[in-house]
C-alpha positions in Angstrom: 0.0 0.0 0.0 1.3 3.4 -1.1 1.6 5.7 1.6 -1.2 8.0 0.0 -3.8 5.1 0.0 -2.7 4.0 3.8 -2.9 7.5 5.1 -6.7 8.3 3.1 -7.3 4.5 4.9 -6.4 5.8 8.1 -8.2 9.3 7.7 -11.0 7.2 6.4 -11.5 4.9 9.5 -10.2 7.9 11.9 -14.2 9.8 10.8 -15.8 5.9 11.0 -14.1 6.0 15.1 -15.6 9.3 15.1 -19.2 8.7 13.8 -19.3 5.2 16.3 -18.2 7.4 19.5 -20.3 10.5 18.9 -23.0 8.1 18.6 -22.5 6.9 21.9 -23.9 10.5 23.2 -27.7 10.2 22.1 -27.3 6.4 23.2 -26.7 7.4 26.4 -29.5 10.0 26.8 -31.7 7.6 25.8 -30.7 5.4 28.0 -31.2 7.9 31.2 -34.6 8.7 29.1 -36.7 6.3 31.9 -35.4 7.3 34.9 -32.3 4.9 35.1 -29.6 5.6 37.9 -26.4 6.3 37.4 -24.6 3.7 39.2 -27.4 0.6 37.6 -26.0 2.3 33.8 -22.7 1.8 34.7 -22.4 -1.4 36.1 -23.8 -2.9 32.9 -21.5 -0.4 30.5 -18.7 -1.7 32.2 -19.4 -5.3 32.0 -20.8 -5.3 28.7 -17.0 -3.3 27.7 -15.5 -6.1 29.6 -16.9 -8.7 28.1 -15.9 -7.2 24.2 -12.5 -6.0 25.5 -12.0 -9.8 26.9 -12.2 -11.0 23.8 -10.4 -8.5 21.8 -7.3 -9.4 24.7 -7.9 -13.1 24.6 -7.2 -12.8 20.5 -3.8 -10.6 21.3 -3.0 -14.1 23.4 -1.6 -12.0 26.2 -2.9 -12.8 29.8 -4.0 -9.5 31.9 -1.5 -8.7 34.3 -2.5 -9.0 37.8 0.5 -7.3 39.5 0.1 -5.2 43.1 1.1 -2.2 40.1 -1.4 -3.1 38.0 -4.4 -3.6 40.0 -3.8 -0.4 41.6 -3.4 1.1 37.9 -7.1 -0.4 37.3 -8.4 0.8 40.6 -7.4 4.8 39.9 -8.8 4.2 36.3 -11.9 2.6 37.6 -12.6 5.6 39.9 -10.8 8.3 37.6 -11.9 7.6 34.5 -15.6 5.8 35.1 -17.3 5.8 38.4 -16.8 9.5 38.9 -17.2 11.2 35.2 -19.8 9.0 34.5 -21.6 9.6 37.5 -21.8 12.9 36.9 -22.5 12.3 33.2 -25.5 9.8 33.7 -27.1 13.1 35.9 -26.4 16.2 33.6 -27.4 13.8 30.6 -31.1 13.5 31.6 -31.0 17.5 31.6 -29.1 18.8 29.2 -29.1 18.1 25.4 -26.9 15.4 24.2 -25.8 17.5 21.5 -24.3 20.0 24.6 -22.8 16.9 26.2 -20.6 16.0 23.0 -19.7 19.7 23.0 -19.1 19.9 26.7 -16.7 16.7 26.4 -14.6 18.4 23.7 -12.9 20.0 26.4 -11.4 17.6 27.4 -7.8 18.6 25.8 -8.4 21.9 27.1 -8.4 20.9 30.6 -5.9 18.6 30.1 -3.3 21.4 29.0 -3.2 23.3 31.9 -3.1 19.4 34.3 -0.5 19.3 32.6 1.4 22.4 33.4 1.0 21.6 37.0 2.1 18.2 37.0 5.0 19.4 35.0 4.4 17.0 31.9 4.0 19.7 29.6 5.1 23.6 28.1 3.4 26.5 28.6 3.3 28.6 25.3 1.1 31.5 24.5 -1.1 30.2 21.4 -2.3 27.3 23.8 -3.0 29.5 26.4 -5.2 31.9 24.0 -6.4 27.9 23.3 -7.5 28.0 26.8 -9.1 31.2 27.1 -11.4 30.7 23.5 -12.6 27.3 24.8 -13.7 28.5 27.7 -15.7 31.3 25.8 -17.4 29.0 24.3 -18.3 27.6 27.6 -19.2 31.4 28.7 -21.7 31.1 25.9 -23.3 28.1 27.3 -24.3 30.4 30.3 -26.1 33.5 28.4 -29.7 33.8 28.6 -31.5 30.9 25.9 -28.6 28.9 25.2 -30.0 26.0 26.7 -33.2 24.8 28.0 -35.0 26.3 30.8 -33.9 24.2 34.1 -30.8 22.8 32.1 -28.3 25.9 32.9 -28.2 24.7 36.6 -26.3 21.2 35.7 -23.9 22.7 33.3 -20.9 23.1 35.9 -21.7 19.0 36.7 -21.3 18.5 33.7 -18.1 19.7 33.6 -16.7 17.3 36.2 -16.7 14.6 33.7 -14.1 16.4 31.1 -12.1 17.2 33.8 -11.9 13.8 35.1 -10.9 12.3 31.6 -8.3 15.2 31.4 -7.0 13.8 35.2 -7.2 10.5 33.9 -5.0 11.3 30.5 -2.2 13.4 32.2 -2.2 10.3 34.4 -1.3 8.2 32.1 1.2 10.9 30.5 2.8 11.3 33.7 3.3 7.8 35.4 2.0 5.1 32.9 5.7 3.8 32.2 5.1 0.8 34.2 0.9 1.1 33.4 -0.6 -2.5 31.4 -0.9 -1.5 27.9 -4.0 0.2 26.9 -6.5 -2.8 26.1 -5.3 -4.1 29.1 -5.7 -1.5 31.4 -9.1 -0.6 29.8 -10.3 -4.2 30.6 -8.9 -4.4 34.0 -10.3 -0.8 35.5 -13.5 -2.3 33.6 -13.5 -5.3 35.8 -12.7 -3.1 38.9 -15.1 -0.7 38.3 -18.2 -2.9 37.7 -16.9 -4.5 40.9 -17.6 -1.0 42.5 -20.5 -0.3 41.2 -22.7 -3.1 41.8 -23.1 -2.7 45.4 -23.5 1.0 44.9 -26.1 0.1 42.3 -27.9 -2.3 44.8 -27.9 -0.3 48.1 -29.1 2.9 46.5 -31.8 1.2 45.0 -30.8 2.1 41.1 -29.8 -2.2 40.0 -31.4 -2.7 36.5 -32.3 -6.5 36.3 -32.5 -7.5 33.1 -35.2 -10.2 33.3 -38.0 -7.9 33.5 -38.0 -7.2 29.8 -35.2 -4.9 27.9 -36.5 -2.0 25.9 -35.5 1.0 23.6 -33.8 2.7 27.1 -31.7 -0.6 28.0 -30.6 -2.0 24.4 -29.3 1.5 24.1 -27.2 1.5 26.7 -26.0 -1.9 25.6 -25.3 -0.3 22.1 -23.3 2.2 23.6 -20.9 0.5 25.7 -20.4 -2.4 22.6 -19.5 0.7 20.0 -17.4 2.1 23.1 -14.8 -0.7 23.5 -14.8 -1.7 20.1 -14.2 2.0 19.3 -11.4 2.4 22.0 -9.5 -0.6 20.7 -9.4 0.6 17.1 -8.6 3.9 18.3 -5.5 2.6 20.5 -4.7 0.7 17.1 -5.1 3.5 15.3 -2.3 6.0 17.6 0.0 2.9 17.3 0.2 3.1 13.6 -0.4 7.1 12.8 0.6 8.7 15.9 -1.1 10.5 18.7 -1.2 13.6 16.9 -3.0 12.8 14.3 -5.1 10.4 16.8 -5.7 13.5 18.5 -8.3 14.8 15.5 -10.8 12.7 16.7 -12.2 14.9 18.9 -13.5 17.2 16.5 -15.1 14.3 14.8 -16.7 13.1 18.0 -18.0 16.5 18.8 -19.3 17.1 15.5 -21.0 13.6 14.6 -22.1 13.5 18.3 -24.4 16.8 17.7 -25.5 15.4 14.1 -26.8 12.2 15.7 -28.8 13.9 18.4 -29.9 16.0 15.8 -31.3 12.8 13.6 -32.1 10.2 16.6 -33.3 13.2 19.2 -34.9 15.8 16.4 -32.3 18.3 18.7 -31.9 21.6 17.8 -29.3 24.2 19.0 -29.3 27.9 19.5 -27.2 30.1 17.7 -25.1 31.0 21.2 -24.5 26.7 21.2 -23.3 26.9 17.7 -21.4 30.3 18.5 -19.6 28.4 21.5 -18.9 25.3 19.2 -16.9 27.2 17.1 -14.8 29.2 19.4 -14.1 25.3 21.3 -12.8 24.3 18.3 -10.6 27.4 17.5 -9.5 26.4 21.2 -9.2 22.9 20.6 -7.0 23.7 17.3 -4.7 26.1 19.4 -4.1 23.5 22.1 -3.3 20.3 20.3 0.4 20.2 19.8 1.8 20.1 16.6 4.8 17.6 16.4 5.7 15.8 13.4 
């Protein structure tokens, strides 16, 4: 394969990783559409994931490491990068559009810029910071009168726990995952420790989802979701091995992007001109911050 044809392959199946994750979004509102609790969704994302990343490790013949290391590496991913953002997800999803949430996530390099800084990991230099500052305009945009529904405004800033925490989680990574499982690995492992967390959680507060009463439009969703998810995650972690994290890195836009057209065909959502306003100047932001390395 010439390298033209590989990298229009790669560009061609970075958009298809886009399309499945920003797809996950509307899933996921549906999902919350009955009533469902937080902790009863995320047990069953995070065995369903387990279950697909199982056999995506079983096929790479490698066994998961069980070291003191990595199970401690699965427990700060379970809580880091799940149980917490998703949490927090699950309850801003059933008010705000999931058109906003796909928007609201694209911040997540933004926040992870200046984690960086502090933990020393990274540069400063002015165009990222003028990154910074146009992302969070957009955010500023979010809170003017009409920009979201009435009632919604008031989980905006919970909704902005869950970037942050995937931010925590990357820099995380950046900073001390030398010794970390590799990424299928450590995807499946804080999988297995987090569902192990959040089934007792789901029972005592009362949230457990028990599948033998019947599954429906809200529960096959979710199930959608976490399958597109993993399988998503693995190609993408394929996908930085053979491109680069650079141009890995463009995804985001896609996800965004796809993520507002799908709520806009599955959901019939429809966004004000301050959402599409504060779209734009996240992307500028986005741009700004995303290194460019060759």
């Amino acid at each position: 394969m010439t390298a033209h044809r590989e990298r229009l392959w790669l560009t061609a199946l970075l958009v298809v990783l886009g399309a499945g994750w920003g797809l996950t979004q509307p899933l996921s509102k549906i999902a919350v559409s009955t009533g469902h609790g937080p902790f009863g969704l995320i047990f069953w994302q995070l065995v369903i994931g387990a279950l697909v990343l199982g056999a995506v490790q079983a096929l790479s013949r490698r066994p998961l490491p069980r070291t003191r290391a990595a199970l401690l590496w699965y427990l700060a991913m379970a809580l880091v990068g799940t149980l917490i953002p998703n949490t927090t997800m699950y309850l801003s999803m059933a008010h705000l559009p999931a058109g906003v949430m796909s928007l609201i996530l694209s911040l997540i390099p933004l926040m992870a810029f200046p984690v960086a800084l502090v933990l020393g990991t990274d540069s400063f230099a002015p165009l990222r910071l003028l990154g910074l500052v146009a992302g969070f305009a957009g955010v500023a945009l979010l809170l003017g009168p009409g920009a979201l529904p009435a009632g919604a405004l008031a989980f905006l800033p919970l909704a902005l726990v869950a970037p942050f925490m995937y931010a925590l989680e990357a820099n995380m990574v950046a900073r001390w995952g030398a010794g970390a499982p590799e990424p299928v690995a450590l995807l499946l492992g804080a999988s297995l420790a987090g569902a192990a967390l959040a089934l007792p959680l789901a029972l005592l507060s009362g949230q457990w989802i028990d599948p033998r009463v019947g599954l429906g439009v809200p529960e096959w969703a979710l199930a959608g979701s976490s399958v597109i998810h993993a399988l998503v995650y693995a190609a993408y972690v394929w996908l930085v091995g053979r491109a680069g994290a650079t141009f890995g890195a463009q995804v985001s836009y896609l996800v965004t992007g796809f993520g507002m057209l799908w709520a806009m065909a599955l959901l019939g959502e429809r966004y004000t001109g301050a959402v599409w306003g504060a779209m734009g100047l996240m992307f500028a932001g986005l741009f700004l911050v995303t290194p460019r390395r060759r």
